[in-house]
PyMOL Python script that loads the backbone (N, CA, C, O; Angstrom):
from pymol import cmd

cmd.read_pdbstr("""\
ATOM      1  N   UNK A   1      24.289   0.293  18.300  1.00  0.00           N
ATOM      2  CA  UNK A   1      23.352  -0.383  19.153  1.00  0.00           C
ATOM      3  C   UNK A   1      22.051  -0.556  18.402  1.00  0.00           C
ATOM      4  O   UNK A   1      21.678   0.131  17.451  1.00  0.00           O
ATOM      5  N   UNK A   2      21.473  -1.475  18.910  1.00  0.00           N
ATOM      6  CA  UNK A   2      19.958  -2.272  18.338  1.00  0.00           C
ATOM      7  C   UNK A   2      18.994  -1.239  19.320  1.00  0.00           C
ATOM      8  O   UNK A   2      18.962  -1.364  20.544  1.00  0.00           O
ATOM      9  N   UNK A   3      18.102  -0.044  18.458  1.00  0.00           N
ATOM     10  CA  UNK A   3      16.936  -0.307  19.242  1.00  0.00           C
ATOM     11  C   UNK A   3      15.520  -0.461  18.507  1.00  0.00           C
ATOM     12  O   UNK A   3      15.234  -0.273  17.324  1.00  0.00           O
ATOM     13  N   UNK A   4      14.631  -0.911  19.719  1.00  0.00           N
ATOM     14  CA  UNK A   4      13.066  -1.613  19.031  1.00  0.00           C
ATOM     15  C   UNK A   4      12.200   0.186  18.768  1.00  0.00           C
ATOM     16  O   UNK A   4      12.128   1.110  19.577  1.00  0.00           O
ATOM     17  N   UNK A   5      11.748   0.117  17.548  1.00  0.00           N
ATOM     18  CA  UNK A   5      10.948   1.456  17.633  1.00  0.00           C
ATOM     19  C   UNK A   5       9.775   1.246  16.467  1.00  0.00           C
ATOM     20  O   UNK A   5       9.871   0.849  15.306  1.00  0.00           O
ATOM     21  N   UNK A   6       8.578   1.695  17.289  1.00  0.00           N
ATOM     22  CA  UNK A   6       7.131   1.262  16.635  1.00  0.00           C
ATOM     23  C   UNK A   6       6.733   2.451  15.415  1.00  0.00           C
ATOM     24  O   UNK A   6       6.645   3.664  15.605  1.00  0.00           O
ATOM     25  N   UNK A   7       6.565   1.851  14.363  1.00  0.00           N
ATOM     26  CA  UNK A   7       6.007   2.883  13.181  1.00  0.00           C
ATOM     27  C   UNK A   7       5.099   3.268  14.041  1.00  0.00           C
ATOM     28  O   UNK A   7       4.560   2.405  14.734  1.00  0.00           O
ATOM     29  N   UNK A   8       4.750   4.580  14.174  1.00  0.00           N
ATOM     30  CA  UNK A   8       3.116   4.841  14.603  1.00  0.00           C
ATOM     31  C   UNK A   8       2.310   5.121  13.786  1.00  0.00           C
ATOM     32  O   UNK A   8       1.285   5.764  14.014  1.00  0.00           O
ATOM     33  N   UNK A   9       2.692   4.634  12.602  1.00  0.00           N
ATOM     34  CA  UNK A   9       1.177   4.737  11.307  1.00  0.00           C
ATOM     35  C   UNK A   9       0.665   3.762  11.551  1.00  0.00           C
ATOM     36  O   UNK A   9      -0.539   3.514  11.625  1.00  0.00           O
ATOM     37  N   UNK A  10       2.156   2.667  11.804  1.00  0.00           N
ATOM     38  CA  UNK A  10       1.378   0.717  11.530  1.00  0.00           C
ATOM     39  C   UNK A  10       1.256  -0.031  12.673  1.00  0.00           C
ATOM     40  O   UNK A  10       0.727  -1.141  12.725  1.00  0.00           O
ATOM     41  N   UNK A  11       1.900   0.763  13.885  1.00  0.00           N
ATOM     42  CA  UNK A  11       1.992  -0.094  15.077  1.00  0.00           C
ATOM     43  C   UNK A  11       3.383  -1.000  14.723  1.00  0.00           C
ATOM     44  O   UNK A  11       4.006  -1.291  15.744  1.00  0.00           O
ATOM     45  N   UNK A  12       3.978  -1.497  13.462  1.00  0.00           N
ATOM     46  CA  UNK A  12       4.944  -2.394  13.713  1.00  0.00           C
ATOM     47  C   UNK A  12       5.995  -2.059  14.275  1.00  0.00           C
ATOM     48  O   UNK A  12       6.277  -0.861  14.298  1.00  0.00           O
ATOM     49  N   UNK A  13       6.856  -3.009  14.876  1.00  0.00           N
ATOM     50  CA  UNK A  13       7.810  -2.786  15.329  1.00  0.00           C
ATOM     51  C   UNK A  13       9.104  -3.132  14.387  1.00  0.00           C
ATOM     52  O   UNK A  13       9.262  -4.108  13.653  1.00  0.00           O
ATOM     53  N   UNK A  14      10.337  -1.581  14.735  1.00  0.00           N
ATOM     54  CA  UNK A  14      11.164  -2.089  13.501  1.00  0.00           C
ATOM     55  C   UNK A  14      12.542  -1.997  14.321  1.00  0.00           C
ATOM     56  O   UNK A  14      12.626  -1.335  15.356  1.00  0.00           O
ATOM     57  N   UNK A  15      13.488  -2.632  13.838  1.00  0.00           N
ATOM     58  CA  UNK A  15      14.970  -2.807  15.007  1.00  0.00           C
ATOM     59  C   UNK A  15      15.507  -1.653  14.192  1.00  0.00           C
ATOM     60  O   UNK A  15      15.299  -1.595  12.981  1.00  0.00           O
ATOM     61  N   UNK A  16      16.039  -0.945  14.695  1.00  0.00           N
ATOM     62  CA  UNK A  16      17.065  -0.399  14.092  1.00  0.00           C
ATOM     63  C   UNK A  16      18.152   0.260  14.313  1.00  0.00           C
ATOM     64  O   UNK A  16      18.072   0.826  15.403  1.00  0.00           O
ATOM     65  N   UNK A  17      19.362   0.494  13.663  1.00  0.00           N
ATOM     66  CA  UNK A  17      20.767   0.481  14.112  1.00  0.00           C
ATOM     67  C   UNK A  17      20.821   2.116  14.369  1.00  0.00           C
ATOM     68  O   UNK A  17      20.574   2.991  13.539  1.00  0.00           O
ATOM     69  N   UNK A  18      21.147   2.255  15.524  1.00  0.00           N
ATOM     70  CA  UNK A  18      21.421   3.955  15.871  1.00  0.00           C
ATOM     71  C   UNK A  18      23.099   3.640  16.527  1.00  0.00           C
ATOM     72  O   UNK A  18      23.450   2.841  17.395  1.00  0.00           O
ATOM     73  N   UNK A  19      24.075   4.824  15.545  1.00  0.00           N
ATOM     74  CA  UNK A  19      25.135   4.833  16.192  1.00  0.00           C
ATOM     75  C   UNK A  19      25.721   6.181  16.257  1.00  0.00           C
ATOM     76  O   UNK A  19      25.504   7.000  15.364  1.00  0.00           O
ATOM     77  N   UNK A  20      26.594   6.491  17.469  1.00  0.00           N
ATOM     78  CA  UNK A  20      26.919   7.810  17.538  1.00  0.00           C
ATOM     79  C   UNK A  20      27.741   8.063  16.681  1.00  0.00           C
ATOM     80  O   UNK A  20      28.538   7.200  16.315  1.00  0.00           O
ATOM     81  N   UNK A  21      27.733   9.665  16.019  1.00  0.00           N
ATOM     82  CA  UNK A  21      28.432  10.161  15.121  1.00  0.00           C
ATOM     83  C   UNK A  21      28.018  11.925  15.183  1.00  0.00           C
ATOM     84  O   UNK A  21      27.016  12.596  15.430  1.00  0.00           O
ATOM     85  N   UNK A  22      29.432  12.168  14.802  1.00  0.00           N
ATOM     86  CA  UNK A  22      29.655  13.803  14.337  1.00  0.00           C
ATOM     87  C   UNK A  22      29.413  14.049  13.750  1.00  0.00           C
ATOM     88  O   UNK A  22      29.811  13.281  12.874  1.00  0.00           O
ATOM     89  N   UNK A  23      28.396  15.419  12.993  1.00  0.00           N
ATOM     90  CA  UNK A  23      28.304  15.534  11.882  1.00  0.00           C
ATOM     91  C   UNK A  23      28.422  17.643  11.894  1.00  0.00           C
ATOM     92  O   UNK A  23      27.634  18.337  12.537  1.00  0.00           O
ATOM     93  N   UNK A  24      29.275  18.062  11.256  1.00  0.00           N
ATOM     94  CA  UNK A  24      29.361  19.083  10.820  1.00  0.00           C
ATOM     95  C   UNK A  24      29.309  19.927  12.453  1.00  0.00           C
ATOM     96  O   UNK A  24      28.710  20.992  12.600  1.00  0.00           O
ATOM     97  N   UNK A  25      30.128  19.143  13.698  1.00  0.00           N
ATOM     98  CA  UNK A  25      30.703  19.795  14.934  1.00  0.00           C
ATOM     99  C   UNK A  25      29.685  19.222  15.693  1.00  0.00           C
ATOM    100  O   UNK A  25      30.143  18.970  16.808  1.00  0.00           O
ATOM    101  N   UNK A  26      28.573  18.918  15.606  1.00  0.00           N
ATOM    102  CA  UNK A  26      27.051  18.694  16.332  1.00  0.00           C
ATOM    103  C   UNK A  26      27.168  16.953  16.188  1.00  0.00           C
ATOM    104  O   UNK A  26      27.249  16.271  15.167  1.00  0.00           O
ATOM    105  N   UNK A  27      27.132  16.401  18.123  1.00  0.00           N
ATOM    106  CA  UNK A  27      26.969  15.190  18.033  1.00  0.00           C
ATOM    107  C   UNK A  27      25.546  14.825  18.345  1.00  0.00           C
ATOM    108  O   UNK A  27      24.659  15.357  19.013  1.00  0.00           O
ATOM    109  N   UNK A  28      25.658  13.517  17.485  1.00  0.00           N
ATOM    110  CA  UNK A  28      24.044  12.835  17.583  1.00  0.00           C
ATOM    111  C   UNK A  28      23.987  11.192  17.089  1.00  0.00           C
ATOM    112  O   UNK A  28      24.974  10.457  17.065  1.00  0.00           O
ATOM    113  N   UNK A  29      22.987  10.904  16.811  1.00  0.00           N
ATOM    114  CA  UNK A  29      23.021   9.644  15.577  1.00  0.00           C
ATOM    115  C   UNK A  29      22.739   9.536  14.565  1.00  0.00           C
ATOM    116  O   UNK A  29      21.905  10.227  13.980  1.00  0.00           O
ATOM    117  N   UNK A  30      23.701   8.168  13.881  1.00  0.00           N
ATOM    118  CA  UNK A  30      22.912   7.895  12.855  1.00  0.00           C
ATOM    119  C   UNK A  30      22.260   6.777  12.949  1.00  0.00           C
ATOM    120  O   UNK A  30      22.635   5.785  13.573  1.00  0.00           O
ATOM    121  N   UNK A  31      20.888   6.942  12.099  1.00  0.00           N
ATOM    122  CA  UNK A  31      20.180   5.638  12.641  1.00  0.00           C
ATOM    123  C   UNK A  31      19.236   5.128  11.076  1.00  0.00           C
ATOM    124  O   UNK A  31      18.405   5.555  10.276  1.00  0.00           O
ATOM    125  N   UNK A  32      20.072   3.939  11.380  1.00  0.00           N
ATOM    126  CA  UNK A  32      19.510   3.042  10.199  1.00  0.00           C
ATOM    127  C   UNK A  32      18.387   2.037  10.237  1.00  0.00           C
ATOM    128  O   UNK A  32      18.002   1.293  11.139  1.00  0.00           O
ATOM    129  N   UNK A  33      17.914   2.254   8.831  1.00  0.00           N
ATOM    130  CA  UNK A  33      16.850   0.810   8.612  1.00  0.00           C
ATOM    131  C   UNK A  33      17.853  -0.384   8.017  1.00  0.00           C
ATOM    132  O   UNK A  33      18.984  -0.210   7.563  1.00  0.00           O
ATOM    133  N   UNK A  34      17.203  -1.518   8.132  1.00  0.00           N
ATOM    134  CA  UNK A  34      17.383  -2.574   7.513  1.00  0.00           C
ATOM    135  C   UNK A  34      17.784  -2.709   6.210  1.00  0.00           C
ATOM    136  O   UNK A  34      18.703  -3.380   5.740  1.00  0.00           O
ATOM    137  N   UNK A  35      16.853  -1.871   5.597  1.00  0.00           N
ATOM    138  CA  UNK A  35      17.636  -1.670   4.305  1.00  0.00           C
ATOM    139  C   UNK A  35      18.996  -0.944   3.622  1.00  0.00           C
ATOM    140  O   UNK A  35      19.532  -1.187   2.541  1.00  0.00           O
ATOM    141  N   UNK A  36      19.308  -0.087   4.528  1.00  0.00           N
ATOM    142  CA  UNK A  36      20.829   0.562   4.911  1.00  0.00           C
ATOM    143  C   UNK A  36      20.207   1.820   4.652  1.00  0.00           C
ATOM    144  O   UNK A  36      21.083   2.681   4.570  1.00  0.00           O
ATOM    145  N   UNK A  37      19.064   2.286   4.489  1.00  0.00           N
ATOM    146  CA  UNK A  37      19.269   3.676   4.736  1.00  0.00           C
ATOM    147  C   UNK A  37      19.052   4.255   5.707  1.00  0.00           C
ATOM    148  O   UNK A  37      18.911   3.597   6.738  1.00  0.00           O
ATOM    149  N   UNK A  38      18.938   5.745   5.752  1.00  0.00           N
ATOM    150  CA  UNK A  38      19.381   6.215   7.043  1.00  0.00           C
ATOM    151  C   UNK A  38      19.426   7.802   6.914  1.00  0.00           C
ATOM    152  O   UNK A  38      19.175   8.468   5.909  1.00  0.00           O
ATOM    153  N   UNK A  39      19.882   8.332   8.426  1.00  0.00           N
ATOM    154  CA  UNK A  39      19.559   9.660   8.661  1.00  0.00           C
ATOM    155  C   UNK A  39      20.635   9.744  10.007  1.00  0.00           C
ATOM    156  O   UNK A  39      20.986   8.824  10.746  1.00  0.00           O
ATOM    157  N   UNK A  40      20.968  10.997  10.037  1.00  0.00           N
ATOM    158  CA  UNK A  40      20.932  11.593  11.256  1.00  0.00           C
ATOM    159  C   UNK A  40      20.668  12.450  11.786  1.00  0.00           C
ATOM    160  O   UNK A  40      20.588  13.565  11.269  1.00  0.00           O
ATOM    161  N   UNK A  41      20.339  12.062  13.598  1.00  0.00           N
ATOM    162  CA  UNK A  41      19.803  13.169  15.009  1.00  0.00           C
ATOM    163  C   UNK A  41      20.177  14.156  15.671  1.00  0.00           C
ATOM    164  O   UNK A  41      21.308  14.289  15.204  1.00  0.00           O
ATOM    165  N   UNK A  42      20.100  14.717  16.197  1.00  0.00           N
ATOM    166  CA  UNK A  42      20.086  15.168  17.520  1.00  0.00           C
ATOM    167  C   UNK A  42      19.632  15.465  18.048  1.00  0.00           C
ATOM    168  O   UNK A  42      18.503  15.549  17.563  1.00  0.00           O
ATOM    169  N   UNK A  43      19.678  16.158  19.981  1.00  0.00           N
ATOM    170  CA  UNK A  43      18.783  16.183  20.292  1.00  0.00           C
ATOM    171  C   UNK A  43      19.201  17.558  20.976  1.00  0.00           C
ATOM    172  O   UNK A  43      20.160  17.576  21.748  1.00  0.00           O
ATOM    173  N   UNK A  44      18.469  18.722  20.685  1.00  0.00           N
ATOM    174  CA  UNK A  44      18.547  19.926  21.023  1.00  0.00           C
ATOM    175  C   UNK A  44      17.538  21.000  21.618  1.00  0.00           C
ATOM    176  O   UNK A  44      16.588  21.484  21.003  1.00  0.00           O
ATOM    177  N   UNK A  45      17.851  21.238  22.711  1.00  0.00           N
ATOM    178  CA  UNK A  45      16.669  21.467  24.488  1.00  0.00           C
ATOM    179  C   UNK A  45      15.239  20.424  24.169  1.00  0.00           C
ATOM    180  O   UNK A  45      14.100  20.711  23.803  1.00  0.00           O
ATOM    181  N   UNK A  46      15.824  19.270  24.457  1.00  0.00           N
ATOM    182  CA  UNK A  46      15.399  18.365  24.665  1.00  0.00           C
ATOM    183  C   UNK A  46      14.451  17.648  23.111  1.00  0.00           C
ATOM    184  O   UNK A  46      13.696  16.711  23.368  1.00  0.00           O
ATOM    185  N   UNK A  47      14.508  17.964  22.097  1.00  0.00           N
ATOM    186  CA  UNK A  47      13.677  17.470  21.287  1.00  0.00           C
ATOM    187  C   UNK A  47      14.933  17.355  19.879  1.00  0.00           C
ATOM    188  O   UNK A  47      15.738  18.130  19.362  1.00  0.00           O
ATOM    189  N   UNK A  48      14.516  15.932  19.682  1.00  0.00           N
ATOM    190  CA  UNK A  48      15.513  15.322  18.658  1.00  0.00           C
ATOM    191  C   UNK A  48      15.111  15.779  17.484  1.00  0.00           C
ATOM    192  O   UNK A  48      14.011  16.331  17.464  1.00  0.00           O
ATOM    193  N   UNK A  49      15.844  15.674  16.285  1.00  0.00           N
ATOM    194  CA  UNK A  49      15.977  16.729  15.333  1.00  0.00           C
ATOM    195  C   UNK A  49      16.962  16.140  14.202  1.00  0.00           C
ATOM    196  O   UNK A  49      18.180  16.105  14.375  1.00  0.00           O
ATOM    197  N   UNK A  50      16.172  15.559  12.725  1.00  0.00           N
ATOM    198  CA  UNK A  50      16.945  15.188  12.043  1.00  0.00           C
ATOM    199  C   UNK A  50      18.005  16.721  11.291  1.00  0.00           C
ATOM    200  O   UNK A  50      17.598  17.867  11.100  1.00  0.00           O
ATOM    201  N   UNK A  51      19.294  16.194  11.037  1.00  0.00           N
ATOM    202  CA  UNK A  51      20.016  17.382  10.709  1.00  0.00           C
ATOM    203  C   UNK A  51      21.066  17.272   9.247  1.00  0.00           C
ATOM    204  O   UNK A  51      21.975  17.938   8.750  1.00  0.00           O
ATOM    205  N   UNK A  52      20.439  16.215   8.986  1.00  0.00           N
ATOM    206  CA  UNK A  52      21.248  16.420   7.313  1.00  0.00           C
ATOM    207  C   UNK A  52      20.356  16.124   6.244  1.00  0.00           C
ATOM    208  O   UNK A  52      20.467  15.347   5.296  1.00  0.00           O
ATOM    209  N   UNK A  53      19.141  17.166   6.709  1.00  0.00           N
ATOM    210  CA  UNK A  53      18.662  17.398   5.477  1.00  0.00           C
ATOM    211  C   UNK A  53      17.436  16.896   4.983  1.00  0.00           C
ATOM    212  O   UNK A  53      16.672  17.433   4.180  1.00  0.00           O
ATOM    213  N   UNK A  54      17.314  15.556   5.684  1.00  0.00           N
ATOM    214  CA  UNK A  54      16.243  14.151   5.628  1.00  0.00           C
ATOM    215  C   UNK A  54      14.399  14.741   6.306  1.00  0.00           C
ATOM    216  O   UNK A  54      14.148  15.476   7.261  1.00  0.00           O
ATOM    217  N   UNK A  55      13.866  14.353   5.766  1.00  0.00           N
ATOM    218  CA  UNK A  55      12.420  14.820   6.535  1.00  0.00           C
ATOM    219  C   UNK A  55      12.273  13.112   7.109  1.00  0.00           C
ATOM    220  O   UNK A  55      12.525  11.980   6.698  1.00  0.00           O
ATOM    221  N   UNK A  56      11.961  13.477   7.765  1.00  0.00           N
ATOM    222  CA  UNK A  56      11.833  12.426   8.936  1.00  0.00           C
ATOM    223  C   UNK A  56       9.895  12.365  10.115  1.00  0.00           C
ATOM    224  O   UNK A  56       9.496  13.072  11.041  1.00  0.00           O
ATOM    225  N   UNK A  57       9.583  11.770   9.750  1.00  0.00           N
ATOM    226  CA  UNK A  57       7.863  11.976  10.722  1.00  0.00           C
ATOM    227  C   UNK A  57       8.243  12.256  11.713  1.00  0.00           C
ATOM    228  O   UNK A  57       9.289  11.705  12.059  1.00  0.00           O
ATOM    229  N   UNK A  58       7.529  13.347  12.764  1.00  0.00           N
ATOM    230  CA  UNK A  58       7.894  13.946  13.806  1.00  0.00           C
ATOM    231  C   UNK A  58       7.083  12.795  14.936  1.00  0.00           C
ATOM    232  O   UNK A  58       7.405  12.989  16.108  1.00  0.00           O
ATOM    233  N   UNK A  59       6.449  12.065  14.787  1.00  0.00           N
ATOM    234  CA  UNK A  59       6.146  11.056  15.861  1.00  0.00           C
ATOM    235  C   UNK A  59       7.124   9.725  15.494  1.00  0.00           C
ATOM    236  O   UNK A  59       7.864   9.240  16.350  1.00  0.00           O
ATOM    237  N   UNK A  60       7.070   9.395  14.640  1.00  0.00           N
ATOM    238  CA  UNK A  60       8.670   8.571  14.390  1.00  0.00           C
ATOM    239  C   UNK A  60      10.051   8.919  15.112  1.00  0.00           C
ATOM    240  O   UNK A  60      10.885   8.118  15.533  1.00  0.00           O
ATOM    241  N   UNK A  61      10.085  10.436  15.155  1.00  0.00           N
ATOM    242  CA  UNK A  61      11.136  10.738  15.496  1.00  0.00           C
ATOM    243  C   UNK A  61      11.114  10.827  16.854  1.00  0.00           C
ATOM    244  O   UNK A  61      12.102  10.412  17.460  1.00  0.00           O
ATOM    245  N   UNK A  62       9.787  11.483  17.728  1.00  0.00           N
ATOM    246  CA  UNK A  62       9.832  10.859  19.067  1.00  0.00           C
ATOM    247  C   UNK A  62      10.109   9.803  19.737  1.00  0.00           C
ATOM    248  O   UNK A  62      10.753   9.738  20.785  1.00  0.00           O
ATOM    249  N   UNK A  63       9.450   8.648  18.922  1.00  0.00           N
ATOM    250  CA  UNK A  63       9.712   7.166  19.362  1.00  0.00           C
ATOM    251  C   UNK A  63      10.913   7.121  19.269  1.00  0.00           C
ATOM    252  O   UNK A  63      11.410   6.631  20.283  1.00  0.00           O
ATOM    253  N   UNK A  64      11.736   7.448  18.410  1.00  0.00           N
ATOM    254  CA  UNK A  64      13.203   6.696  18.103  1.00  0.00           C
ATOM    255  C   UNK A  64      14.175   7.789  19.345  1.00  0.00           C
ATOM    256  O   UNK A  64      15.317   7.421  19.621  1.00  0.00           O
ATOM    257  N   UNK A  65      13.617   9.079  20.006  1.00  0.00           N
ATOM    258  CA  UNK A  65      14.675   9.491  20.827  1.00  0.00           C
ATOM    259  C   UNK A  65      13.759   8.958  21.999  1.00  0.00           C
ATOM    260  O   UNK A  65      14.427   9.100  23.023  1.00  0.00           O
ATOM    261  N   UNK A  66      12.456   8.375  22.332  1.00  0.00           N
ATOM    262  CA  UNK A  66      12.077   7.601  23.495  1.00  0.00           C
ATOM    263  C   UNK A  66      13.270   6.706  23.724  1.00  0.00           C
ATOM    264  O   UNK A  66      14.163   6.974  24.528  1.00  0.00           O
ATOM    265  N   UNK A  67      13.226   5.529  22.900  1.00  0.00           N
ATOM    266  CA  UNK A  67      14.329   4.694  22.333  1.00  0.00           C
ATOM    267  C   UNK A  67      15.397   4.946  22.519  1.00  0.00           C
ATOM    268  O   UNK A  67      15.966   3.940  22.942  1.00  0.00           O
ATOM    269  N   UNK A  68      16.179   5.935  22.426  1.00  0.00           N
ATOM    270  CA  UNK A  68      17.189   6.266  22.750  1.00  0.00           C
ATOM    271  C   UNK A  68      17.653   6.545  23.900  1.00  0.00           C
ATOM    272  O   UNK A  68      18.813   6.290  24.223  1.00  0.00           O
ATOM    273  N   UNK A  69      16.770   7.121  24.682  1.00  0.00           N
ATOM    274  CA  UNK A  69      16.899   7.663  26.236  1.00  0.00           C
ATOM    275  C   UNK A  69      16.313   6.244  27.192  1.00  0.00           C
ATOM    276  O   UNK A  69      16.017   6.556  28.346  1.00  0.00           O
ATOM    277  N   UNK A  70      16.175   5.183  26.944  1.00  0.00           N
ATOM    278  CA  UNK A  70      16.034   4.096  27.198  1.00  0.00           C
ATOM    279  C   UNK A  70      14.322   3.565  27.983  1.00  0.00           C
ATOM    280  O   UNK A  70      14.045   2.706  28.819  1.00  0.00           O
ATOM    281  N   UNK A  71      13.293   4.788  27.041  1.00  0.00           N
ATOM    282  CA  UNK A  71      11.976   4.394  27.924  1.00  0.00           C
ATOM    283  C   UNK A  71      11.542   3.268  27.045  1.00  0.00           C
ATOM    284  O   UNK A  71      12.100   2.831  26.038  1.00  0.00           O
ATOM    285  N   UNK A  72      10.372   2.862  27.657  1.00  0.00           N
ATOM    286  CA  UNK A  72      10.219   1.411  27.647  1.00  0.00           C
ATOM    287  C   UNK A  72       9.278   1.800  26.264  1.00  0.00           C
ATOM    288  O   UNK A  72       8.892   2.931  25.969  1.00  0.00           O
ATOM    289  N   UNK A  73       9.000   0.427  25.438  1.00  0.00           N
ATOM    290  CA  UNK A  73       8.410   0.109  24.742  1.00  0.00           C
ATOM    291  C   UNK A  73       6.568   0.853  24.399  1.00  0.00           C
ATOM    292  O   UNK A  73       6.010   1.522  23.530  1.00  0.00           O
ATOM    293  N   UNK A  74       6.310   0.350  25.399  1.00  0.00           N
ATOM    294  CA  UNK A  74       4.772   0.771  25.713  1.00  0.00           C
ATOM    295  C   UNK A  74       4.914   2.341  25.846  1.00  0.00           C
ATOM    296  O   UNK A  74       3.808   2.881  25.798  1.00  0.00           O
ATOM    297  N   UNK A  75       6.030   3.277  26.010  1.00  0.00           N
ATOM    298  CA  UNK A  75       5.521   4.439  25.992  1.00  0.00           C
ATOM    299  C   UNK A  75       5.552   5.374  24.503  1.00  0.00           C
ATOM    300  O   UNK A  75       5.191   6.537  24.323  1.00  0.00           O
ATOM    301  N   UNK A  76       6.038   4.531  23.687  1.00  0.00           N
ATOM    302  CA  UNK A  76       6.167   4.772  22.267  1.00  0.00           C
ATOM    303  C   UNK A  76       4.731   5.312  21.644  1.00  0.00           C
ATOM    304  O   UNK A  76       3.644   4.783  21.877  1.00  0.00           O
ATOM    305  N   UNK A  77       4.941   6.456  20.816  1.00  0.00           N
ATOM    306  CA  UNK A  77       3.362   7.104  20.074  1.00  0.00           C
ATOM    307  C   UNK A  77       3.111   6.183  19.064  1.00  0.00           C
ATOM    308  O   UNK A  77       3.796   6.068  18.048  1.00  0.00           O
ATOM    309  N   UNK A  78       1.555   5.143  19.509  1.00  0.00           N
ATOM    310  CA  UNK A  78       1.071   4.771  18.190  1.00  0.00           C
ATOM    311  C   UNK A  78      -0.676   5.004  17.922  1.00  0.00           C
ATOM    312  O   UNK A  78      -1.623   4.863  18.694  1.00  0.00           O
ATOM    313  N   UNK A  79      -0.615   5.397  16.553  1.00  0.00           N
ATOM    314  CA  UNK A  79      -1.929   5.489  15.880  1.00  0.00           C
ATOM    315  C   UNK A  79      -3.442   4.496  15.620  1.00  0.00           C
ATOM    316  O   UNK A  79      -4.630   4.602  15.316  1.00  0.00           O
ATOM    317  N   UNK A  80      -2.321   3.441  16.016  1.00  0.00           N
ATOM    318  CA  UNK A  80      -3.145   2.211  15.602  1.00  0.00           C
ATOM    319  C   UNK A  80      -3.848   1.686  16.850  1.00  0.00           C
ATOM    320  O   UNK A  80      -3.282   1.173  17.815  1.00  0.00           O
ATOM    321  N   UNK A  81      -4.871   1.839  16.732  1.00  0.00           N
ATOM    322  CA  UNK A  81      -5.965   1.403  18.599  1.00  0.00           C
ATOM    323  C   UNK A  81      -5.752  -0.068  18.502  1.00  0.00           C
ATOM    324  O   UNK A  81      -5.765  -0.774  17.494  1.00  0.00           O
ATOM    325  N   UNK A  82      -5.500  -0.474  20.069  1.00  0.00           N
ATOM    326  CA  UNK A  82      -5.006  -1.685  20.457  1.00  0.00           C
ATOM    327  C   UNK A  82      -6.578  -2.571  20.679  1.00  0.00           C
ATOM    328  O   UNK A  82      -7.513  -1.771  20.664  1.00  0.00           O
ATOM    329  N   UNK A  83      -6.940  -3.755  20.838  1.00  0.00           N
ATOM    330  CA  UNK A  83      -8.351  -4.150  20.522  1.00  0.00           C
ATOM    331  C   UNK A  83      -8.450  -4.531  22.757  1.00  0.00           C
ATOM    332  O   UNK A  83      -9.493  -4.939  23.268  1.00  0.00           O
TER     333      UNK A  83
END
""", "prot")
cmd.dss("prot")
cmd.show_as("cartoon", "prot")
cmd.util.cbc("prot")
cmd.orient("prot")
């Protein structure tokens, strides 16, 4: 699945491919950029959690399990003040 998730350094918005997958007994996603790379999640008592290894920004990683749990756009963490 396609979801929309905002850098919160830049404010941009980036699509990206999150799909479910197993990894080492623990389900979660993997979720790709455009460029094919990638990582995977989960989400464990309630806070998502990259798990193979990847450092991942911990407000990035909020947005992308906002995203996942299907909240809206506007509630995404960004840095960048709106005018």
């Amino acid at each position: 699945m396609q979801i929309a998730v905002k850098d919160p350094a830049t404010g941009a918005l980036l699509q990206l491919d999150a799909r479910p997958e197993q990894l080492h007994g623990e389900h979660g996603f993997r979720i790709r950029h455009p460029n094919g790379s990638g990582f995977f999640i989960t989400n464990r008592s309630g806070t998502w959690r990259p798990r193979d290894g990847n450092i991942v920004d911990r407000d990035f990683l909020i947005n992308i399990g906002l995203a996942l749990e299907g909240h809206q756009l506007k509630e995404q963490i960004s840095h960048v003040s709106q005018p």
